[in-house]
C-alpha positions in Angstrom: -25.4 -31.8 4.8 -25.9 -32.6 1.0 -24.3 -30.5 -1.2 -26.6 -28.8 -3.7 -25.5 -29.2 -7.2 -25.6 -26.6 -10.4 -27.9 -29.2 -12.2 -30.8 -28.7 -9.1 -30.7 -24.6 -9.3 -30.7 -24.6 -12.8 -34.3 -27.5 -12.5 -35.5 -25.4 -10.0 -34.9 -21.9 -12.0 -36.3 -23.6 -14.9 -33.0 -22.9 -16.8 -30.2 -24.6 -18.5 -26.9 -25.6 -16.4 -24.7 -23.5 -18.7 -27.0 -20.3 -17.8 -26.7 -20.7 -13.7 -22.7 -21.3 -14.9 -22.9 -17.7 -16.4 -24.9 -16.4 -14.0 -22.0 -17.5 -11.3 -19.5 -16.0 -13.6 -20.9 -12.8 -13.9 -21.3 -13.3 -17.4 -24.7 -11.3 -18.2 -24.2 -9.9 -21.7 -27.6 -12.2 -23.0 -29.1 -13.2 -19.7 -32.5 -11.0 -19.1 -33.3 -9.2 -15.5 -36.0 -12.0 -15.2 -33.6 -15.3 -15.4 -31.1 -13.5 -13.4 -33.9 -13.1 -10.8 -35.3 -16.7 -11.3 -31.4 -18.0 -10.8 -30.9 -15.8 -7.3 -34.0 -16.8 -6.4 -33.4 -20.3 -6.4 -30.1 -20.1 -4.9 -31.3 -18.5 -2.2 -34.2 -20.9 -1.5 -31.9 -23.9 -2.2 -28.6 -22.6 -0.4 -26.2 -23.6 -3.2 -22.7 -22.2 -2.5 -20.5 -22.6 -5.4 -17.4 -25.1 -4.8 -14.3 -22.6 -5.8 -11.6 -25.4 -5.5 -13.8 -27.1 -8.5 -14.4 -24.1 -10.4 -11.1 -22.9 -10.3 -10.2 -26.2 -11.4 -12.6 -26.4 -14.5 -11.1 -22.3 -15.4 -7.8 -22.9 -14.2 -7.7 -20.4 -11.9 -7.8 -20.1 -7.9 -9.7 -16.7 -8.2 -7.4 -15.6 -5.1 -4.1 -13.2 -5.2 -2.1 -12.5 -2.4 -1.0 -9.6 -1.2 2.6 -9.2 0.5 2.9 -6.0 2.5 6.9 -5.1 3.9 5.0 -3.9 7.3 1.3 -4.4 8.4 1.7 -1.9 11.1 1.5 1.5 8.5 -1.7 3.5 7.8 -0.6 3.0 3.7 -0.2 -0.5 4.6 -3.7 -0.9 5.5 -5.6 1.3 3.5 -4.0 -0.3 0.5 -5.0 -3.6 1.2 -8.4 -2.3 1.8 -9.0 -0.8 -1.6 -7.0 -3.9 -2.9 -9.8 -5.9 -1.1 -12.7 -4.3 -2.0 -11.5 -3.9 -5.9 -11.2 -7.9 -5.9 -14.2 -8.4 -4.1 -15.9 -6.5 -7.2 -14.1 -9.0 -9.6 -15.0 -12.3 -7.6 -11.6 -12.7 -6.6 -10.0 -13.6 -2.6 -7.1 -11.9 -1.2 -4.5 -13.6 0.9 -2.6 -11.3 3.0 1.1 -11.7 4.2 3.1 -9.8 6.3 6.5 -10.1 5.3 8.1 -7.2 8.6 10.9 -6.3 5.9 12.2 -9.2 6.2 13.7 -11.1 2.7 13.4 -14.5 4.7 9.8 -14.1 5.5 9.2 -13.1 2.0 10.5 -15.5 0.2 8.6 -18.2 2.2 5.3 -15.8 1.4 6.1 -16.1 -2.6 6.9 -19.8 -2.5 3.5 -20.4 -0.5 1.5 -18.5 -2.4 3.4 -19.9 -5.7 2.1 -23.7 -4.3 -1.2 -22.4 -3.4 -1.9 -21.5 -7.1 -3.0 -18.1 -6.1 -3.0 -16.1 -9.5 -1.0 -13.5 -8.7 0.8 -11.6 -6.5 1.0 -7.8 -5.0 4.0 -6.9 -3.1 5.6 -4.3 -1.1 9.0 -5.9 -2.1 12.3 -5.7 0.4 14.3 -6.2 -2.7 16.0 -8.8 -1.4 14.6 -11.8 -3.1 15.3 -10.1 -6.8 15.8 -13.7 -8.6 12.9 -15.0 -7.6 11.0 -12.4 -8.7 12.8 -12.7 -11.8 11.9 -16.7 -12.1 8.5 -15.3 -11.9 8.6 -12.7 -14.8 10.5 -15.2 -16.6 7.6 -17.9 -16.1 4.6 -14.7 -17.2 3.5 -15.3 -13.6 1.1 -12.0 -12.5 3.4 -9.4 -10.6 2.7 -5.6 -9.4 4.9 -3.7 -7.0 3.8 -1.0 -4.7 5.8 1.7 -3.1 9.3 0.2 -3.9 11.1 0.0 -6.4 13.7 -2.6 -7.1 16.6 -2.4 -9.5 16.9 -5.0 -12.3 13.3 -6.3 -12.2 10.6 -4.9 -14.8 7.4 -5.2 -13.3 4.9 -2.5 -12.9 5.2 -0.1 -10.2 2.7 2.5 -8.3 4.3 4.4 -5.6 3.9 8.4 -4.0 5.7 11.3 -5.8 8.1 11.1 -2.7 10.5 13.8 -3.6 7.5 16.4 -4.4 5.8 15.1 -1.0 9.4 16.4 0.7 9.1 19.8 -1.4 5.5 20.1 -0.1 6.4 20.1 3.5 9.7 22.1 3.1 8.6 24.7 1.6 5.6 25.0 3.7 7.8 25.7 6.9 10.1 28.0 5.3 6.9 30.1 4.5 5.8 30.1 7.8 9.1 31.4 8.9 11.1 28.3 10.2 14.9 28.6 9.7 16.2 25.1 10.8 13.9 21.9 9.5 14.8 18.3 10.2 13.9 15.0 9.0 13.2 11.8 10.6 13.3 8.4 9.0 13.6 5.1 9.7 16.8 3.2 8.6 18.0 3.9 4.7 18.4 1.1 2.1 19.2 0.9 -1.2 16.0 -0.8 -1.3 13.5 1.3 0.8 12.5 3.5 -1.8 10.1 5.9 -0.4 12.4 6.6 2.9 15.6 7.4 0.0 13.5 9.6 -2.1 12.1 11.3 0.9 15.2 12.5 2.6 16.7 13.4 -1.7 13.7 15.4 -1.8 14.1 17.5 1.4 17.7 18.0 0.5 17.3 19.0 -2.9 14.4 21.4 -1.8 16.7 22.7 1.1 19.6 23.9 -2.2 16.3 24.9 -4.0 15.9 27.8 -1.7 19.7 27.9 -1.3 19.6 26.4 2.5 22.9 24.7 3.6 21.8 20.6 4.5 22.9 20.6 8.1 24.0 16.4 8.3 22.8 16.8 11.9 19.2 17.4 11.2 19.0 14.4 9.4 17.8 11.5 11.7 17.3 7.9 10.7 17.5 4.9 12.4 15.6 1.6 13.7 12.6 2.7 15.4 13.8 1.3 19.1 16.5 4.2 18.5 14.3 6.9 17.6 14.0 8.4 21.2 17.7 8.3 22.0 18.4 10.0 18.2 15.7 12.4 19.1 16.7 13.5 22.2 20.6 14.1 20.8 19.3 16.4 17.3 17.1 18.6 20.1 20.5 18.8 22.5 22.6 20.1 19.7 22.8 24.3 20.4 20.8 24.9 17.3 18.1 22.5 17.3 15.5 22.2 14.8 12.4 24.6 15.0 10.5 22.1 12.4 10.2 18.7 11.9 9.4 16.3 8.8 8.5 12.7 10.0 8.6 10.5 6.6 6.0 8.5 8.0 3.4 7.3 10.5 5.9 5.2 12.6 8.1 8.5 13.0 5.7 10.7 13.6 4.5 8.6 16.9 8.0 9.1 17.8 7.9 12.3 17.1 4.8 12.7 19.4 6.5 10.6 22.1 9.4 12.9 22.6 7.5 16.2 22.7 5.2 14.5 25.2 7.7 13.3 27.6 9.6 16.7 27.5 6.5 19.1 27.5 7.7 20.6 23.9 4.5 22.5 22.6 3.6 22.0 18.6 4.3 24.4 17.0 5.5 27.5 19.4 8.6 25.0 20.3 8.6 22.6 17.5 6.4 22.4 14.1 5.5 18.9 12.9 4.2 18.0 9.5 4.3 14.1 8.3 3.5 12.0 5.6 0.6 9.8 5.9 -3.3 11.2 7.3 -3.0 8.9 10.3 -6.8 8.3 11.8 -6.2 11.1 14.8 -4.7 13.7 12.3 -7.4 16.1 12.6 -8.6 15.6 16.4 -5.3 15.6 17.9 -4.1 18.2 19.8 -2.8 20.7 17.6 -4.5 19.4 15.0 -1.4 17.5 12.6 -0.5 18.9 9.6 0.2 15.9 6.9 0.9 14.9 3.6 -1.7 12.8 2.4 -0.7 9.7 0.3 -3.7 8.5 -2.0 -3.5 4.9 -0.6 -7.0 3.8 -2.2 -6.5 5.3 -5.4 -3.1 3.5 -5.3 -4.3 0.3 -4.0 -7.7 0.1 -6.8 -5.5 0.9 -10.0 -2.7 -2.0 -8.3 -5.9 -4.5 -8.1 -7.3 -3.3 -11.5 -3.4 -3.4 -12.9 -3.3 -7.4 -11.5 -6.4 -8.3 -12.4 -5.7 -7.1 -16.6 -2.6 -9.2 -16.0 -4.4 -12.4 -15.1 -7.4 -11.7 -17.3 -5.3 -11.3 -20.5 -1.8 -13.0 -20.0 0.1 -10.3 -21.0 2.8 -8.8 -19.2 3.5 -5.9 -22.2 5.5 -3.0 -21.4 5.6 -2.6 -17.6 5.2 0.9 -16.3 6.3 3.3 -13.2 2.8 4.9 -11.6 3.6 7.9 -9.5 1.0 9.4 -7.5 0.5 13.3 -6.3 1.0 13.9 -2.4 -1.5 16.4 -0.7 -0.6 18.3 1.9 -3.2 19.0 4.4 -1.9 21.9 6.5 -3.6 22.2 10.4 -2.3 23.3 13.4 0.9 21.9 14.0 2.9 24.5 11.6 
């Protein structure tokens, strides 16, 4: 099939080629509602389709980013890379995703592929392990944002939860309703994993807020193939917990697991709250109470944040974003 070319729209528009160029580009500022109609009209009836390889070419830009997330399987994860999606999809630009499973390996292989690609920037969930070449990128003004981690020694502009208030949130919200011993379930700790440290500081330091001893014992974390077994040993101990704080979505099926498999009813036996408004939150029996992160308000001002950094080329003075945690109380505390 021919290819149509920008010279035939602009003939058949009755316009100049430089005017169907802005037209593509989104560059209205002097084009009247009537040429823009002539020019859509005719692409329609002609079925151009721009060639992005050429354009990005001619601009020197792929008009794609790529967006690294530590572990596809998270709510966040998703809903992030929607809002990410539909922010570019706004701007003209593609999104590549990559799943990197916290693995330093897998990322590292993600960077360098989208490096050769010529994408035009990048948005990771980092697993801090690839911290020089993240550097090489800073050093060579390449287009970086972070979300939900934060990794020592590399400045780069940051949005992630308010994780320690999140903890507060939940704590406190047991101990008004009366529950004396509350747990917390993570998956394993790194110096890396951000969100999962600040999560378990913050239900510690809101424990010695209210002058509550931090029982080592109700503080579970572990690889998620070990959550049962760890489970099962915090609820055999004489004084179990009466509430629970999952950290996130993967816990919190654990979580749901256990009681399941054990008949435990939420809350009379057990009271659940978790971070992250998974999809059956509210239809679930007992309805879950959760702490809601704002994953497309995070994920639009990451995109918007990226784009700025392509647009104008300048890294400036890179910022930490933190963002407020709601709690959404229900039925199961």
């Amino acid at each position: 099939m021919k290819r149509i070319t920008i010279a035939e729209v602009a003939k058949h528009a009755e316009v100049s080629k430089s005017t169907v160029s802005q037209y593509l580009n989104q560059r209205y500022d002097y084009m009247g509602e009537k040429t823009k109609e002539r020019i859509k009209k005719a692409i329609d009836e002609l079925g151009y389709s721009p060639n992005i390889m050429a354009r990005g070419l001619k601009q020197k830009s792929s008009t794609t980013i790529g967006v690294i997330v530590a572990n596809i399987l998270h709510v966040f994860s998703t809903q992030v890379i929607r809002a990410i999606e539909d922010f570019c999809n706004e701007k003209g630009f593609h999104v590549i995703v990559c799943n990197a499973d916290d693995d330093p390996a897998k990322e590292k292989k993600y960077i360098e592929m989208l490096w050769a690609k010529q994408v035009d920037g990048i948005i990771a969930f980092p697993t801090g392990g690839n911290v020089d070449l993240f550097k090489k990128l800073i050093d060579a003004q390449y287009p970086v944002v972070f979300i939900d981690r934060i990794v020592p020694g590399i400045s780069i502009n940051t949005l992630l939860l308010d994780n320690e208030k999140a903890s507060l949130l939940a704590v406190e919200e047991f101990m008004e309703r009366g529950y004396e011993r509350i747990g917390i379930i993570s998956p394993p700790l790194g110096r890396n994993l951000t969100p999962r440290v600040e999560r378990v500081e913050g239900y510690k330091k809101a424990l010695e807020k209210h002058n509550r001893p931090v029982n080592p014992k109700y503080i579970i974390s572990g690889e998620i193939n070990d959550m049962q077994a760890k489970i099962e040993n915090m609820m055999k101990l004489p004084d179990p917990p009466d509430a629970i704080f999952a950290v996130n979505d993967r816990t919190l099926f654990e979580v749901l697991a256990y009681t399941k498999k054990y008949r435990i009813r939420i809350p009379e036996d057990l009271a659940l709250i978790n971070i992250d408004d998974v999809s059956f939150a509210s239809i679930y029996s007992p309805a879950l109470s959760t702490i809601i992160q704002p994953a497309f308000e995070m994920g639009n001002k990451a995109a918007e944040i990226l784009i700025n950094l392509i647009i104008d080329k300048d890294n400036g003075d890179t910022e930490i974003y933190r963002f407020e945690p709601q709690l959404i109380v229900r039925e199961s505390c």
